[in-house]
C-alpha positions as CSV (number, residue, x, y, z in Angstrom):
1,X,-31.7,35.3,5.0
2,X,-28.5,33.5,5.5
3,X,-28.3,29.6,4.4
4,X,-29.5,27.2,6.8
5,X,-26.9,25.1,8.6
6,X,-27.0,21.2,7.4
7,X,-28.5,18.4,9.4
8,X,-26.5,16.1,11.8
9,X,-25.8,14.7,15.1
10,X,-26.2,16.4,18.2
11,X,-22.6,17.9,19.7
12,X,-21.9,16.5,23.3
13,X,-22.3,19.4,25.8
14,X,-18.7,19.6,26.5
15,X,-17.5,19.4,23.1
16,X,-15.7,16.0,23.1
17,X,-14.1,14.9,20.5
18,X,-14.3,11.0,20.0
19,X,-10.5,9.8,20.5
20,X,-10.0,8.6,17.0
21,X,-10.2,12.7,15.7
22,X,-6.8,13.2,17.5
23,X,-5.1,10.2,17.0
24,X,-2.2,11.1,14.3
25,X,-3.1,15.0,15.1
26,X,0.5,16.0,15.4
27,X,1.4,15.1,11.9
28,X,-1.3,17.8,10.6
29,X,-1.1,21.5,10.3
30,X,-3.9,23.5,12.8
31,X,-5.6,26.7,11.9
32,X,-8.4,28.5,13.6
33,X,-10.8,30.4,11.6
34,X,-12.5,33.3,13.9
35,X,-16.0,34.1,12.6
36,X,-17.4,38.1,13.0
37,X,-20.9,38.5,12.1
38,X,-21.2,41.9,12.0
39,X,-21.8,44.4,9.0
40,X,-22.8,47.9,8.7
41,X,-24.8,47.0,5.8
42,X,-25.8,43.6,3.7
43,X,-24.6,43.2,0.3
44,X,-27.4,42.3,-2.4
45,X,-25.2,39.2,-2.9
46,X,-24.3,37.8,0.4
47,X,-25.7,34.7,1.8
48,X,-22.8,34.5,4.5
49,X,-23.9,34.3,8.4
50,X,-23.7,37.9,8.9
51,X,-26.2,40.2,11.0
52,X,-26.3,44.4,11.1
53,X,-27.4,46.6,13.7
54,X,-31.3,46.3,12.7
55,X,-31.6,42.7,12.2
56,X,-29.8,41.7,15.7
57,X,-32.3,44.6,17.1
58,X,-34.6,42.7,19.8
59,X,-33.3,39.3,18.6
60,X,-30.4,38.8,21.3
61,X,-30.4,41.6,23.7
62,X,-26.6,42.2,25.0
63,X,-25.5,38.9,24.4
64,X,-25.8,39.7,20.6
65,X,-23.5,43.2,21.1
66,X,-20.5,43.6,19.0
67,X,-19.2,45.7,22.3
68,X,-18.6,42.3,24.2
69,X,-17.9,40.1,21.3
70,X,-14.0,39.7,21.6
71,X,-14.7,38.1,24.8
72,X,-17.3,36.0,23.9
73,X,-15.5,34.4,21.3
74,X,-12.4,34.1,23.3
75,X,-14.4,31.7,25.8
76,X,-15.1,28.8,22.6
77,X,-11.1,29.6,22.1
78,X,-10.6,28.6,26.0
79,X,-13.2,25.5,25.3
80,X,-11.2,24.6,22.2
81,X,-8.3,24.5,24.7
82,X,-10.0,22.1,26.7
83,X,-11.5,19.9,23.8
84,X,-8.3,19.4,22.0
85,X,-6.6,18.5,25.6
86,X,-3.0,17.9,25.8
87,X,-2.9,18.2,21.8
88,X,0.4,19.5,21.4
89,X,0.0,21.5,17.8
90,X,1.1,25.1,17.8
91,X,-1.7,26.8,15.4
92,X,-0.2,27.1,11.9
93,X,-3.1,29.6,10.7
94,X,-5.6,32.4,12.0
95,X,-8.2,34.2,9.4
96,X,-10.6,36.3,11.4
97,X,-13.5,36.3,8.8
98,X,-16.8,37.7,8.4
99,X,-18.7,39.6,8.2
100,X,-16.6,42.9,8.6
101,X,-14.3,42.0,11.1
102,X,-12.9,45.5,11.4
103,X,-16.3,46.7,12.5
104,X,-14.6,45.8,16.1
105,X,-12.1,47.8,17.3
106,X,-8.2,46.9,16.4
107,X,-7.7,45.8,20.1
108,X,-10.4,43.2,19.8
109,X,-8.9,41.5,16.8
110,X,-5.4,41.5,18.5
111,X,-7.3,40.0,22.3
112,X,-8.4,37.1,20.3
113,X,-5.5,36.5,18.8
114,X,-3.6,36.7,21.9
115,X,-6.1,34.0,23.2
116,X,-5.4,31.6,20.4
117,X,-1.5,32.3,21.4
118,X,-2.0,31.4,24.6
119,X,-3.8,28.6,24.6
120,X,-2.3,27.0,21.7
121,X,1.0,29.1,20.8
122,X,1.5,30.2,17.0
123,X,4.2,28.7,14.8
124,X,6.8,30.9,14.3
125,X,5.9,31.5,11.0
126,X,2.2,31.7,11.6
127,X,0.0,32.9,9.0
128,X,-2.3,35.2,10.5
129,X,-5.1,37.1,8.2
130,X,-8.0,39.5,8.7
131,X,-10.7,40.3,5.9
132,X,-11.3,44.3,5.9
133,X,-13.7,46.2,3.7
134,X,-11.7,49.2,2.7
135,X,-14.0,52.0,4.0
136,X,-13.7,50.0,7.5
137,X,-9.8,50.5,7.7
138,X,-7.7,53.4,8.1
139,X,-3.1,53.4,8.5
140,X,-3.7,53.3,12.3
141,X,-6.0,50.7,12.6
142,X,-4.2,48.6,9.9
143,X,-1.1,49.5,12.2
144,X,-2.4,48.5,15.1
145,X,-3.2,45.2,13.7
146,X,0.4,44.8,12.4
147,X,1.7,45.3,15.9
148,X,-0.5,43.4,17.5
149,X,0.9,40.3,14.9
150,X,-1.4,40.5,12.5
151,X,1.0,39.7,8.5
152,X,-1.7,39.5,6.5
153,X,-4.5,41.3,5.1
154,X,-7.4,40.3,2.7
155,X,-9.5,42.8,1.0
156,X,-12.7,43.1,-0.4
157,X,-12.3,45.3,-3.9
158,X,-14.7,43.0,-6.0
159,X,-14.6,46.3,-8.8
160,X,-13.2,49.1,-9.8
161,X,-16.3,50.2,-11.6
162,X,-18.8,52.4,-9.8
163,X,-21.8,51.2,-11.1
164,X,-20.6,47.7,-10.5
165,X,-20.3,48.3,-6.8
166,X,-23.9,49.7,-6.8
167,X,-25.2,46.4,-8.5
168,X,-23.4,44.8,-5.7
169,X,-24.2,47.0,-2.7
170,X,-20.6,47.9,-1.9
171,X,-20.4,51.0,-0.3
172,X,-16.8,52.1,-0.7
173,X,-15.4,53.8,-3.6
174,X,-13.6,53.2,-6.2
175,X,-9.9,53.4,-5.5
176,X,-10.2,53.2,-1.5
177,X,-9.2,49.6,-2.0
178,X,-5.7,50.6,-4.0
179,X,-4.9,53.4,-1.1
180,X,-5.4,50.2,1.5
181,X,-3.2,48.2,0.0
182,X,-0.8,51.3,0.1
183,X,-1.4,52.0,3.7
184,X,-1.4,47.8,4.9
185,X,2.4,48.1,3.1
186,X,3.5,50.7,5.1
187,X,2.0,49.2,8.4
188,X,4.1,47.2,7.5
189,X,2.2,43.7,6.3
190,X,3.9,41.3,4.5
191,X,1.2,40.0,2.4
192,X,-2.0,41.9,0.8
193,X,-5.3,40.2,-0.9
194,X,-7.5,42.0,-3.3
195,X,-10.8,39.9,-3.7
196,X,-12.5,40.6,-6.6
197,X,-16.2,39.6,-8.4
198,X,-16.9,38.8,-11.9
199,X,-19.9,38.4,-14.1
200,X,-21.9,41.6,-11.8
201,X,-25.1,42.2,-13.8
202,X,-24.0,45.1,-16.6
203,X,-20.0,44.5,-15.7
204,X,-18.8,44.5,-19.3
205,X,-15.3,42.7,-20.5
206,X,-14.0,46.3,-20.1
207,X,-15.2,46.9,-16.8
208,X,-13.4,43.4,-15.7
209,X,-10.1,44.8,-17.5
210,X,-10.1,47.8,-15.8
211,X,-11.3,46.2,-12.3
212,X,-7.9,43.6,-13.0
213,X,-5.7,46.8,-14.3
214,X,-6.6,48.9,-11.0
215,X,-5.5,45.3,-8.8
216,X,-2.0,45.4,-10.9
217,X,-1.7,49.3,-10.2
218,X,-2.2,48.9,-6.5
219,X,0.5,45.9,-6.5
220,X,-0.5,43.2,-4.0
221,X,1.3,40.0,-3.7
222,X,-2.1,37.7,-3.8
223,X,-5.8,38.1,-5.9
224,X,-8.4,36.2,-5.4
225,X,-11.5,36.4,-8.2
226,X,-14.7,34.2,-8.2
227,X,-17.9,34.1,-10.1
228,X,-20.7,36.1,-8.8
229,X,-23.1,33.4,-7.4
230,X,-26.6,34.4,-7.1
231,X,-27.8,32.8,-3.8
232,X,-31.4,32.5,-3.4
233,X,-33.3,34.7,-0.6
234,X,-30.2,37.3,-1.2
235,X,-31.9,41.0,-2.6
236,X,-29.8,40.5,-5.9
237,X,-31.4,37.3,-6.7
238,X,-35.3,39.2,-6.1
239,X,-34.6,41.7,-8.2
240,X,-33.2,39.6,-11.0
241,X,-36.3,37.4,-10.4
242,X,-38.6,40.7,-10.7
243,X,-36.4,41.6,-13.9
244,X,-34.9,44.3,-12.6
245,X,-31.4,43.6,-13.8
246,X,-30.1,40.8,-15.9
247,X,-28.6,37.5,-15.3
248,X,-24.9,37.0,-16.2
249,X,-24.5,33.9,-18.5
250,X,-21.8,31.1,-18.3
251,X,-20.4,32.2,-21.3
252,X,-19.6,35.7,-19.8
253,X,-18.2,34.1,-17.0
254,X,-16.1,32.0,-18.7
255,X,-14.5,35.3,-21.2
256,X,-14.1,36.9,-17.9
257,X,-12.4,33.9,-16.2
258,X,-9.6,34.0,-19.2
259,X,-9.0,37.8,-19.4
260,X,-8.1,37.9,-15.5
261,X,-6.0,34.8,-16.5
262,X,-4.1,36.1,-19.0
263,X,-3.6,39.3,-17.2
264,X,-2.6,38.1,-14.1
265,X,-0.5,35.6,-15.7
266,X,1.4,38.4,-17.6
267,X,1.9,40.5,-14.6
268,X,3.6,38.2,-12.7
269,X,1.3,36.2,-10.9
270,X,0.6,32.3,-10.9
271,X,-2.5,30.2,-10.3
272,X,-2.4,27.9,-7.6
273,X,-5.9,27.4,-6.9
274,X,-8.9,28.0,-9.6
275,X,-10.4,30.9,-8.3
276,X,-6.4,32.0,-6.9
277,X,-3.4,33.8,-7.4
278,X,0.0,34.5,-5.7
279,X,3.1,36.3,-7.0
280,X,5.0,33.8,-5.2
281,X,4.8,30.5,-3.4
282,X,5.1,32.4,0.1
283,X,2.3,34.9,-0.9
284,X,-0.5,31.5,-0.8
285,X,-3.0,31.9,1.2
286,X,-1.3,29.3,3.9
287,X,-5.2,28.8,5.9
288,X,-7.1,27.8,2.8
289,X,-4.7,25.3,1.8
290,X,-5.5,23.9,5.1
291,X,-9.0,23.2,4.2
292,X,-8.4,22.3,0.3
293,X,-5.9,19.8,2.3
294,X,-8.1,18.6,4.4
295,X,-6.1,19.5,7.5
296,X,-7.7,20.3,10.7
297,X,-9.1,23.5,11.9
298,X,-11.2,25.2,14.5
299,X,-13.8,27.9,13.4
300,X,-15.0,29.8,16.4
301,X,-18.0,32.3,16.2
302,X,-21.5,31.8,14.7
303,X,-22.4,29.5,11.8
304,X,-18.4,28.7,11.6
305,X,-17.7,25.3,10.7
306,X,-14.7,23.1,12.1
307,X,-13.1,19.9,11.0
308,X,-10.6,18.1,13.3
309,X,-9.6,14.3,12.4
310,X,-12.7,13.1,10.5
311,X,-15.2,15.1,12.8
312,X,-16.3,18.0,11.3
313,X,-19.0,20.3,13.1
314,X,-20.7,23.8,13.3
315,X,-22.2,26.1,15.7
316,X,-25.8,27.4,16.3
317,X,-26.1,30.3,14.0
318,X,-27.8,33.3,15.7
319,X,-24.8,35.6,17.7
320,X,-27.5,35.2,20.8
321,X,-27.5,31.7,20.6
322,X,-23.9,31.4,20.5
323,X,-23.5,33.9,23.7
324,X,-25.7,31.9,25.4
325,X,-24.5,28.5,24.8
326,X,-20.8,29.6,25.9
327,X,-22.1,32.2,29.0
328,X,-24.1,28.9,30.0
329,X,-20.7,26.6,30.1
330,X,-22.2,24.5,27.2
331,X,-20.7,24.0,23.6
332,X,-21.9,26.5,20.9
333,X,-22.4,23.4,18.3
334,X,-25.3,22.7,16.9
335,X,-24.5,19.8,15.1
336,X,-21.7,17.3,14.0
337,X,-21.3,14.4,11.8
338,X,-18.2,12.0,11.3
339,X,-17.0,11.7,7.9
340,X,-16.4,7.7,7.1
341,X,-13.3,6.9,4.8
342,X,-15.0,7.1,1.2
343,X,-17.0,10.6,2.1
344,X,-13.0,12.0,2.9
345,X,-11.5,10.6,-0.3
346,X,-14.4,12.2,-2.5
347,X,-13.7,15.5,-1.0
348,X,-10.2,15.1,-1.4
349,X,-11.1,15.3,-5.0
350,X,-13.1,17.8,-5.0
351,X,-11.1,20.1,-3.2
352,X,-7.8,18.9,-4.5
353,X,-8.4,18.8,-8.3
354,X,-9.1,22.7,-7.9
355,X,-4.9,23.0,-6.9
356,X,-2.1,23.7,-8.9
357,X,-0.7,20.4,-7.6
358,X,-4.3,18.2,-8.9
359,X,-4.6,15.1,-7.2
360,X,-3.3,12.2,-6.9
361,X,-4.5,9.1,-9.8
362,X,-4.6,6.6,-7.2
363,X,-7.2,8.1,-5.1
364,X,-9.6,7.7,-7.6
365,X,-12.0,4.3,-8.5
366,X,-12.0,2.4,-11.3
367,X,-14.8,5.0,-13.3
368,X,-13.1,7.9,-12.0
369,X,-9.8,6.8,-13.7
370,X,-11.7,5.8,-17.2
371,X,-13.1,9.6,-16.6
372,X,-9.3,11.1,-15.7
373,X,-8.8,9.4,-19.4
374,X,-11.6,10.7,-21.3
375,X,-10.7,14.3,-19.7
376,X,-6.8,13.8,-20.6
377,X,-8.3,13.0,-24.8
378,X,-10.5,16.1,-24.1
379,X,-7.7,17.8,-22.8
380,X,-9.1,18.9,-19.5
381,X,-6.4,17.2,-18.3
382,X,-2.5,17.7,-18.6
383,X,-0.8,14.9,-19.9
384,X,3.0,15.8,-18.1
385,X,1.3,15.2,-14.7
386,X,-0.9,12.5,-15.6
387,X,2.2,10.5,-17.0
388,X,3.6,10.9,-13.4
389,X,0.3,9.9,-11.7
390,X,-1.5,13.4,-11.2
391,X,-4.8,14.6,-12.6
392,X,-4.5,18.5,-12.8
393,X,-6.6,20.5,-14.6
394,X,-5.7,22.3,-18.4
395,X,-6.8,25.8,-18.3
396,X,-9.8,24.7,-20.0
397,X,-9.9,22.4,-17.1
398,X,-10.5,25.5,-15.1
399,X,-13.3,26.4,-17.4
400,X,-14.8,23.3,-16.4
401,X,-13.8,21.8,-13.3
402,X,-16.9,21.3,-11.5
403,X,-18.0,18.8,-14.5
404,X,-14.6,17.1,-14.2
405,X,-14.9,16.6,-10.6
406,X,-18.2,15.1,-11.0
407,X,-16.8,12.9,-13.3
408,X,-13.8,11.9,-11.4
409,X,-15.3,11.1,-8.5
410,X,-17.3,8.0,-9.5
């Protein structure tokens, strides 16, 4: 089952947003983050808010129908309107995630878009993404998207090796993610994702190479890889209890974490995040940089999580729920909490030590800086941006960063 939501303070019916989450609001960026729930099927892996056809069976009636879900989601857009007032921020950033977003039709995708343009107007260079599963695409949905103003396109590959996908329970085929990126090009999208998985139960250093070689062959502009994560209560994590299938150790990971470094690196693309990389500063994923940044955003949909000023809250969970809450005139949240100063400077480090960029040396306490030290001897660190007042992580760094960060943030 998908994770349970965290604890907090109950959101106000209407939404409000205590005045001191807007005040300064014009000098940061705004994204909205549009949540679909939907899946044909669920990956062994996923622990993501996400419901099929059988598991919304009997458990939400119409209200829980991908057929009327564009409209649904558009109303929280119209209450985000109303919440955020006379805020006069045109939306920097829209990723419609999931889920499978392009379970709903193309025209859906492009209606709530064209809600969030309305209300809010996009920037004239907006970044605006959708996440696909290749078998869930085809060139005239993908060009449909495009003219509806859609420039960006993230999708999930995670191998290139058959019996990878099985572990995984990805249902497309090999090479259907290569042909998308060939089809989003000539739709005419300016920037293409591949995400990819690493350290799969029986994915061999080979398999990895040949996963990373079929990403370069395609040619997108931006890959993402991450660990595989084994969630508890996902199917993948029973049958590796049950022995089924072995776990991946940290050392694996780690081999695999350099070989897609120094491949990517030699083809021609640069790391700006840890688990990130872009061929080119415009080919960042512009909407995740919001929330490593701490900026402000609105996620709309089940589960989705928002952060505006300091305030930073989620919605009920279940798609019924969520249809009710907003067919009843009432917020969708379930619950909210107000960061104080030192809970935002700690996640400033944790998400900003993960960047290119690092994170600024004064931010940190008096341990934290004897830590950046001990790291920069240990050479976690690198000592031209330290000199200059940045902690950013050393390759090895990478290898290591969540240790780092716990260290740092003392």
């Amino acid at each position: 089952m998908p994770s349970a939501l965290p604890d907090g303070e109950p959101v106000p019916d209407d939404g409000a947003l205590p005045s001191s989450a807007l005040a300064g609001a014009a000098d940061r960026p705004l994204g909205f983050y549009l949540h679909v729930p939907y899946c044909a099927t669920r990956c062994g892996y996923c622990d993501f808010n996400t419901y099929t056809a059988t598991e919304l069976r009997g458990t939400g009636g119409v209200l829980a129908s991908r057929d009327n879900y564009a409209d649904t989601l558009i109303d929280e857009i119209r209450l985000a309107r109303k919440v955020l007032g006379d805020d006069p921020r045109e939306v920097r950033t829209v990723f419609v995630g999931g889920g499978t977003p392009t379970l709903l039709a193309a025209g859906d995708l492009v209606r709530m878009l064209g809600a969030v343009r309305e209300e809010f107007g996009l920037a004239a260079d907006a970044e605006v993404t959708t996440e696909a599963n290749p078998e869930s695409v085809d060139p005239a949905y993908l060009a449909a998207l495009r003219e509806g103003g859609f420039n960006r396109v993230s999708l999930g590959m995670q191998s290139a090796r058959r019996h990878v996908l099985r572990i995984l329970d990805r249902t497309h085929t090999p090479g259907r993610p290569e042909a998308c990126v060939a089809e989003a090009r000539a739709a005419g999208f300016e920037h293409v994702n591949l995400d990819l998985i690493y350290g799969t139960p029986g994915e061999s250093d080979d398999d990895w190479r040949a996963s990373l070689d079929a990403v370069l062959d395609a040619g997108p502009d931006h890959v993402s890889a991450y660990a595989l994560i084994v969630e508890e209560g996902t199917q993948l994590a029973r049958r590796i209890r049950r022995g089924e299938i072995p776990m991946t150790d940290d050392d694996a990971h780690a081999d695999r974490y350099l070989i897609a470094e120094e491949t990517l690196t030699a083809a021609g693309y640069h790391w700006y995040e840890v688990s990130n990389w872009a061929t080119s500063p415009e080919a960042r994923c512009l909407h995740n940089e919001l929330y490593w940044r701490g900026a402000d955003w609105w996620g709309a949909g089940p589960g989705a999580h928002s952060h505006v000023g300091g305030v930073r809250w989620w919605n009920v969970k279940h798609p019924g729920a969520y249809a009710a809450a907003l067919a009843a005139g009432r917020s969708p949240g379930a619950g909210r909490e107000l960061l104080t100063d030192e809970d935002r400077r700690v996640e400033r480090i944790l998400l900003e030590l993960r960047l290119r960029e690092g994170v600024p040396l004064d931010v940190l306490r008096e341990k934290g800086l004897a830590a950046a030290r001990r790291a920069l001897t240990e050479e976690l660190l690198q000592p031209g941006p330290y000199d200059e007042g940045r902690a950013v992580l050393t390759l090895r760094g990478r290898l290591l960063a969540d240790a780092v960060v716990r260290d740092l943030v003392d």
